[in-house]
C-alpha positions as CSV (number, residue, x, y, z in Angstrom):
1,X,20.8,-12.9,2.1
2,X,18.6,-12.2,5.1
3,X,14.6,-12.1,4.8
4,X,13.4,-9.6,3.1
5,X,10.3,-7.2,3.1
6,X,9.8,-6.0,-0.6
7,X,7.8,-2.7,-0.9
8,X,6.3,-0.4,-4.2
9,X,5.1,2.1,-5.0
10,X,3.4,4.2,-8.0
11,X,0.2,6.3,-9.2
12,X,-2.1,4.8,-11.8
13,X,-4.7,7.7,-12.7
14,X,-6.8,5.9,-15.2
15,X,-10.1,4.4,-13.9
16,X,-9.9,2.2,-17.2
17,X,-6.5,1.1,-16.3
18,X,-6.9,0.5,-12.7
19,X,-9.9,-1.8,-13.7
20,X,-7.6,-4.1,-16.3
21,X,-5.0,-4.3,-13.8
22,X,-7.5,-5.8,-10.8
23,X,-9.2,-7.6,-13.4
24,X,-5.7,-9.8,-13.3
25,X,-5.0,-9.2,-10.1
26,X,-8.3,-10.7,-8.4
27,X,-7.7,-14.0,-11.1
28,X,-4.5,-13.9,-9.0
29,X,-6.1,-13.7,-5.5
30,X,-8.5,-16.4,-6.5
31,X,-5.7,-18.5,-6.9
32,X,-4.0,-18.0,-3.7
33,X,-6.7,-17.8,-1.5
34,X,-7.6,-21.5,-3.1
35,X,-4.7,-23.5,-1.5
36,X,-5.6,-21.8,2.2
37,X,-7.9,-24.6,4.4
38,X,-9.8,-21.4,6.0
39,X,-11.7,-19.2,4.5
40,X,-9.5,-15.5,3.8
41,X,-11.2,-12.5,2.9
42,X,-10.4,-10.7,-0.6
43,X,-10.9,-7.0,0.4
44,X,-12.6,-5.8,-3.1
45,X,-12.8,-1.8,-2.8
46,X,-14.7,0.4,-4.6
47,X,-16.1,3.3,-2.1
48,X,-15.0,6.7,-0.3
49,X,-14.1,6.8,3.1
50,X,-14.2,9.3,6.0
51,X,-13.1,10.3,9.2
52,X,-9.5,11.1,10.2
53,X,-7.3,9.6,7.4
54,X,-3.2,9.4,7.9
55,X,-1.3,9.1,4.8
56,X,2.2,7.7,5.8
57,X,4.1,10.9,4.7
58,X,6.7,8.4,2.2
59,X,3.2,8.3,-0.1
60,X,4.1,11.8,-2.0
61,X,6.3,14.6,-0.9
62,X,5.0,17.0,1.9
63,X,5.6,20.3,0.1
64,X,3.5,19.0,-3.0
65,X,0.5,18.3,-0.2
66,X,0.9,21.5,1.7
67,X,0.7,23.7,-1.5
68,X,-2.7,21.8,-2.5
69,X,-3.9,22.8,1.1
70,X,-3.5,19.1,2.8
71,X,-4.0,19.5,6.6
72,X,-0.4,18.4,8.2
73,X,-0.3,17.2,11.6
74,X,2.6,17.4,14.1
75,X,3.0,14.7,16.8
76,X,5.4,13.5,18.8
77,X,6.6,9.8,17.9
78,X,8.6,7.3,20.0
79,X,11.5,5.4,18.1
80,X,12.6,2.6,18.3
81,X,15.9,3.4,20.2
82,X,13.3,5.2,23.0
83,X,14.5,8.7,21.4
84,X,11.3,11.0,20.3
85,X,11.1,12.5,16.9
86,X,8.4,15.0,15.5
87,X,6.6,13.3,12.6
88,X,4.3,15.4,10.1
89,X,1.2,13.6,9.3
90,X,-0.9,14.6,6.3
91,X,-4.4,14.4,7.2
92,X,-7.6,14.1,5.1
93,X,-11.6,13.6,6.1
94,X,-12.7,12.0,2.7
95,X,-11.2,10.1,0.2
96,X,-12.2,7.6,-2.8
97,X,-10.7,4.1,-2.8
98,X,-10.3,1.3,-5.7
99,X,-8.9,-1.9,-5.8
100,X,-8.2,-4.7,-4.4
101,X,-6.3,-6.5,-2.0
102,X,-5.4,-9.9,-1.1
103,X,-3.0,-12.4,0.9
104,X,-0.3,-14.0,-1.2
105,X,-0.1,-17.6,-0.3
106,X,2.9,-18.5,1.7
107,X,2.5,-22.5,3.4
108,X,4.6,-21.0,6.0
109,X,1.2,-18.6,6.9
110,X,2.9,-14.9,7.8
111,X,-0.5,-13.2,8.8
112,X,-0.4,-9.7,8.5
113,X,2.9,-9.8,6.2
114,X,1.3,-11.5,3.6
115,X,-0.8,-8.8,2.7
116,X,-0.7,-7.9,-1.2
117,X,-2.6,-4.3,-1.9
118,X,-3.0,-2.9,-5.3
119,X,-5.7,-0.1,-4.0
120,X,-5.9,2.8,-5.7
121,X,-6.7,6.3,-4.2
122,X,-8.6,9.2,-5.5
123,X,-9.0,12.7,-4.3
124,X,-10.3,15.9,-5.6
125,X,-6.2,16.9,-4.8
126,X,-4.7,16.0,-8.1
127,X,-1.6,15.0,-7.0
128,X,-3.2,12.2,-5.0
129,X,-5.0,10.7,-7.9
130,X,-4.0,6.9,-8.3
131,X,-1.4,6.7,-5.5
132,X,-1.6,2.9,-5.2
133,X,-1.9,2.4,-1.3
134,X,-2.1,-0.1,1.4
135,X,-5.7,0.5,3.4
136,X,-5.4,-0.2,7.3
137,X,-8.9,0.1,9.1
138,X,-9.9,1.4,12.0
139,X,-9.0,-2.1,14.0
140,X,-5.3,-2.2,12.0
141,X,-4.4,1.0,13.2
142,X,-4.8,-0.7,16.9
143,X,-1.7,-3.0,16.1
144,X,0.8,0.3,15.3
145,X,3.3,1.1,17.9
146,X,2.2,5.1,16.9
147,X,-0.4,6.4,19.4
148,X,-1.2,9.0,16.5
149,X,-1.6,6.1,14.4
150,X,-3.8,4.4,16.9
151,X,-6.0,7.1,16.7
152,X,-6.8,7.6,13.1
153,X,-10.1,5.8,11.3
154,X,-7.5,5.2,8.5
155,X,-4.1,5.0,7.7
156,X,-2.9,4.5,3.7
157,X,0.5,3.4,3.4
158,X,2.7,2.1,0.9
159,X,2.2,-1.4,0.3
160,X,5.1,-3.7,1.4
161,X,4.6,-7.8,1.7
162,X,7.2,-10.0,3.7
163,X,8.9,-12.6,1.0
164,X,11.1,-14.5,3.4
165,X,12.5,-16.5,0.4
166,X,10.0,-17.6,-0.8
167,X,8.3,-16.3,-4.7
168,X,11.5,-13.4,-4.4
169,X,12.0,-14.1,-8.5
170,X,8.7,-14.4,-9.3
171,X,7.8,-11.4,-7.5
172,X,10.2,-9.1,-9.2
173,X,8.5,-10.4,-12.9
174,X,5.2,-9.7,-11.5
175,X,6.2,-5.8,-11.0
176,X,8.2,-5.7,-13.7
177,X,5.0,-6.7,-15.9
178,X,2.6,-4.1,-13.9
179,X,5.2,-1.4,-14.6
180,X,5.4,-2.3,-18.3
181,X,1.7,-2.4,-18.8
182,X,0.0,-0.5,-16.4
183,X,2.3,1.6,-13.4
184,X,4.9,3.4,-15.9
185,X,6.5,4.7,-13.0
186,X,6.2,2.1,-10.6
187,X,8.7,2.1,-8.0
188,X,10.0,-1.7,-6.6
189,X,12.6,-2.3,-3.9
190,X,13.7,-5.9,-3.0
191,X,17.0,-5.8,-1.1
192,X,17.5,-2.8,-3.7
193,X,15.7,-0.6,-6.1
194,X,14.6,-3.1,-8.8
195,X,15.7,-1.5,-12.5
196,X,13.1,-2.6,-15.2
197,X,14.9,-2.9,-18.5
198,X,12.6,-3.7,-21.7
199,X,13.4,-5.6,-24.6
């Protein structure tokens, strides 16, 4: 099988939850930032942002933002074939953030791939509350091919980390264990949609 980028996705509402799960998750980061030589930061995030936030439209459905009254935002996007494609954008100027996020230890070092987020969003938009997301900065965005992108103070995205062989197994019991215990409906895709069975 080729490489493989694994991705995930889910909502986790419960401030009580959210706090057990990075409670294991940051033992977890601990751990793999130990075996780098240089220093990594472990982003720890607990605060609201603002300015002009994207949310990656995959996040939650557009019609279930537009009938809570979410801005959308119309641009013109290059692909990667040089063909240009209108992208919607949903657009908010506040949001509250929890969680944490971390680089996964790889000896092979795949910086910027190696990213693992379990950040939690939270919005006075129900539908919002707990989207786990991936949290790209003002200085990320730079690196994005999208001009619209470029421009934004924030983008949250769906968390994805690049495997490349390597932990692929272990991987797929570490989500299977957050789904069980924490994300109920935690969605996991590694070279397919991952089916959680229980005992």
């Amino acid at each position: 099988m080729t490489s493989v980028i694994a991705h995930w996705r889910g909502t986790c509402p419960r401030k009580e939850v959210q706090l057990e799960l990075c409670k294991y998750i940051e033992q977890l980061a601990e751990v793999s930032h130990s075996f780098y030589e240089t220093s990594l930061e472990i982003k720890r995030f607990d605060n609201k942002i603002r300015g002009r936030i994207l949310l990656n439209s995959n996040l939650i459905k557009d019609t279930l933002l537009i009938q809570h009254g979410v801005k959308m935002e119309e641009t013109e996007e290059e692909t990667w074939g040089g063909e240009t494609e209108l992208v919607k954008w949903p657009v908010l100027n506040e949001a509250n953030l929890f969680g944490i996020e971390f680089h996964l230890y790889d000896p092979r070092r795949n910086p910027y791939e190696d990213r693992m987020s379990f950040v939690f969003l939270s919005h006075e938009i129900p539908v919002l509350n707990g989207l786990i997301v991936m949290v790209e900065d003002k200085s990320e965005c730079a690196y994005y091919r999208s001009k619209t992108i470029q421009n934004a103070d924030w983008f949250l995205t769906n968390p994805s980390i690049h495997l490349r062989y390597y932990l692929e197994g272990w991987f797929d019991y570490l989500m299977g264990w957050i789904k069980y215990f924490f994300v109920p409906d935690l969605w996991y895709w590694r070279y397919e949609t991952c089916r959680f069975t229980t005992m």
